[in-house]
C-alpha positions, 0 to 999 in steps of 0.5 A: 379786237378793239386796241385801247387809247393808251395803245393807239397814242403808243402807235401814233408814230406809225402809219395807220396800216402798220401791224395791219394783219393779212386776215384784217386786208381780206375783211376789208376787201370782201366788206368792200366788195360786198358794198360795191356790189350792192351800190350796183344794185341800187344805181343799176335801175336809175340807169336803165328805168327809162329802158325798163319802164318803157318797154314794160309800159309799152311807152316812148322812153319820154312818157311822163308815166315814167317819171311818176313809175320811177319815183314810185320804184324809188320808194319801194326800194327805200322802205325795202332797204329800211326793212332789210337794215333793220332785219339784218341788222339784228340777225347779224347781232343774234346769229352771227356776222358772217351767215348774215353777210352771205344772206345779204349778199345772196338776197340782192344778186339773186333777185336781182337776177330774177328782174332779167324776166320781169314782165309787168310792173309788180313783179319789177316792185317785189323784186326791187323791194326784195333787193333793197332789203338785201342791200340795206342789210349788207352795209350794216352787216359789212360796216360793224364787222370792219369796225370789230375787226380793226384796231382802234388805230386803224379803224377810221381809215378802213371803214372810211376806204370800205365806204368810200368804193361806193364810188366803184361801185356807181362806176360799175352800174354806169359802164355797165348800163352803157354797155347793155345800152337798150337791152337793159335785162343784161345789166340785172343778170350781171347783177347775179355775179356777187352770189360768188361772194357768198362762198368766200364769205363763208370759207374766208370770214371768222366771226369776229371775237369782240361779237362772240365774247358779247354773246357769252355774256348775254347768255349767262346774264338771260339776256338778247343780241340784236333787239331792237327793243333793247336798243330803245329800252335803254337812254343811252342807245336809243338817244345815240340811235335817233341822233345817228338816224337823224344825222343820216337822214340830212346826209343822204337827203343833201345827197339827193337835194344837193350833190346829184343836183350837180348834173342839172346845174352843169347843164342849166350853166352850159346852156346859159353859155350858148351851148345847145340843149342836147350836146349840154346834157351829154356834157353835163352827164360826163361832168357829173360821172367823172369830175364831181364823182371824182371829187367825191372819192377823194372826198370820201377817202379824206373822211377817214384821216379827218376823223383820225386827226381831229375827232369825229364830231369835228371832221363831220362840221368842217365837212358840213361847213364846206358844203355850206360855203361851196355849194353856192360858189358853184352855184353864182360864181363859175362865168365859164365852163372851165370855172365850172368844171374846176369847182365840181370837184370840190362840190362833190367832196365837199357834200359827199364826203361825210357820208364815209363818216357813217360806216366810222362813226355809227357801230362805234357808237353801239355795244357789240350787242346792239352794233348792226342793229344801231347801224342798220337803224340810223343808215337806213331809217335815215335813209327812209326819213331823207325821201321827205327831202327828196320830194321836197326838193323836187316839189321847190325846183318845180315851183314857177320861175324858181332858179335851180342855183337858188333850190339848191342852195336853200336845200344846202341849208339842211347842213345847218340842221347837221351841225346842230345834230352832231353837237349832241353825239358823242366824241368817239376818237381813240376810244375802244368800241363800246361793250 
């Protein structure tokens, strides 16, 4: 139940999770184990491609097809992920938050089990397809249900803890991808474990009441959950809808142009420092995984109470405006490897960490009615919109005699757009969810 202004500002004086209720720490964990799981799913192939297509392919594991098959399966994952926000997004609005959740959940673990006996190219792209969309489908589902089960007080920091173990999530796929090494079929039959989930959710999850009082009043006004059609028929919904998508989009598409970027420029800074090729990758890969996803937990976990202190549009620029400034320090100033490596902590909070804003902020942004579905849209056409980015990127790092420190910080502009985009969104800090 959504608390009102006037309560949250009685409450300021108490810690955030105070009067925070057992059933409300058991939504987050289970929405947050559900988000893990579902990063798994979608990290696990960017570990092991290179295994999976060469023996698929029956090529060396430095065939160049391999690049080309594994930007091709990326694409399919992201149409399939805009498919699933979508669908799920509004079956979550229309049959409830819990049999939709499961579904989710069992979609991604069961086909990502079925990949353990794929054998051919298209069977790898329907399955990736098919997890994708239980992947986009769950964040919408499991970040409007956290949203509706919170207070108004409290709501920023959960949802901005229920993004931020995303980071668990990477960290699973990576250990994961290690231990099966070569037999890379193990890492996607332990993708089936989540299915386990499915029972909790159904045993554990209530569905929320803020969700079961909108559906009374569509019934009696003749009216629909979860349509998209309604969330464009009306201006105020479909105006917050396409901002909120566009917003995401430059988010994701930083992530991708930028924040992962940062292996690359830690191994171009390592060899330029006399270190040899292949001991600057393994070092670049350690930098990557531990210090600069490091920062980026912290930088995620820091989200929430930004947004708490001062706004939601306001912790949004100063993060954008961080990454504008630290992105090309870390590029031009580091002279050592210690420099370097003190800075990609920052470089990854600072362009990572406004992604926790998008499970607070977007289902604050939308009635209970159109609330997966808002979010669903804005999180996963962003997502689909942000590829643009990623072949951008990839086209002007390629380009002869183009310096990676110079693509990254012209591709670090794209927060400029950012803050231009959130001006035009509402502020939403200490106020109920919209009904």
């Amino acid at each position: 139940m959504p608390s009102s202004p006037a309560s949250s500002s009685n409450a300021a004086g108490a810690k955030w999770y105070h009067d925070v209720t057992g059933y409300q720490w058991l939504i987050l964990i289970i929405a947050s184990a559900g988000w893990i799981f579902d990063v798994y799913e979608g990290q696990i192939f960017n570990i092991t491609r290179n295994q999976l297509l060469a023996e698929i392919l029956q090529v060396p594991a430095s065939d160049p097809s391999i690049k080309s098959w594994g930007d091709f399966f990326l694409g399919v994952f992201l149409l399939g992920g805009t498919a699933g926000g979508l669908l799920f997004g509004t079956m979550a609005d229309r049959f409830g938050r819990k049999p939709t959740m499961a579904a989710t959940i069992l979609v991604y673990s069961l086909f990502s089990g079925l990949t353990y006996f794929a054998t051919n190219l298209w069977e790898v792209a329907v399955l990736r397809f098919l997890v994708a969309m239980g992947v986009g489908g769950e964040w919408a589902v499991a970040a409007s249900l956290v949203a509706e089960v919170f207070p108004a007080r409290s709501r920023a920091h959960a949802s901005g803890i229920f993004h931020a173990t995303s980071i668990l999530g990477t960290w699973l796929a990576t250990f994961a991808g290690i231990a099966v090494a070569a037999q890379w079929r193990y890492a996607y039959l332990l993708g089936v474990l989540p299915a386990l989930l499915v029972a909790w959710v159904m045993v554990s999850v209530k569905e929320p009441e803020s969700w079961t009082q909108a559906g009374e009043r569509a019934r009696k006004a003749g009216g629909q959950m979860g349509s998209l059609r309604d969330l464009f028929a009306d201006a105020r919904w479909g105006r917050r809808a396409i901002l909120g998508m566009l917003l995401a989009a430059i988010g994701l598409g930083t992530f991708w142009g930028v924040t992962v970027a940062g292996q690359d420029l830690a191994k171009e800074h390592f060899m330029r420092n006399g270190m040899p090729e292949k001991q600057a990758i393994e070092q670049a890969k350690a930098a990557y995984g531990y210090l600069q996803a490091l920062g980026g937990g912290i930088g995620l976990l820091s989200f929430g109470p930004m947004c708490v202190r001062w706004g939601r549009r306001r912790a949004f620029v100063i993060m954008q405006i961080g990454a504008l400034v630290i992105v090309p320090i870390t590029c031009y100033l580091p002279r050592t490897n210690l420099e370097l490596l003190l800075l990609l902590p920052l470089f990854g909070g600072l362009t990572l960490g406004m992604h926790a804003g998008f499970a607070i902020y977007f289902p604050e942004l939308f009635p209970t009615r159109l609330r997966a579905t808002g979010a669903g849209f804005c999180f996963n056409v962003g997502r689909t919109v942000a590829a643009s980015v990623l072949i951008f990127s990839g086209w002007l790092k390629a380009q002869p005699g183009m310096d990676l420190r110079l693509a990254v910080s012209l591709l670090s502009l794209l927060f400029f757009a950012g803050l231009v985009v959130i001006r035009f969104l509402p502020e939403t800090k200490d106020q109920p969810l919209p009904e």
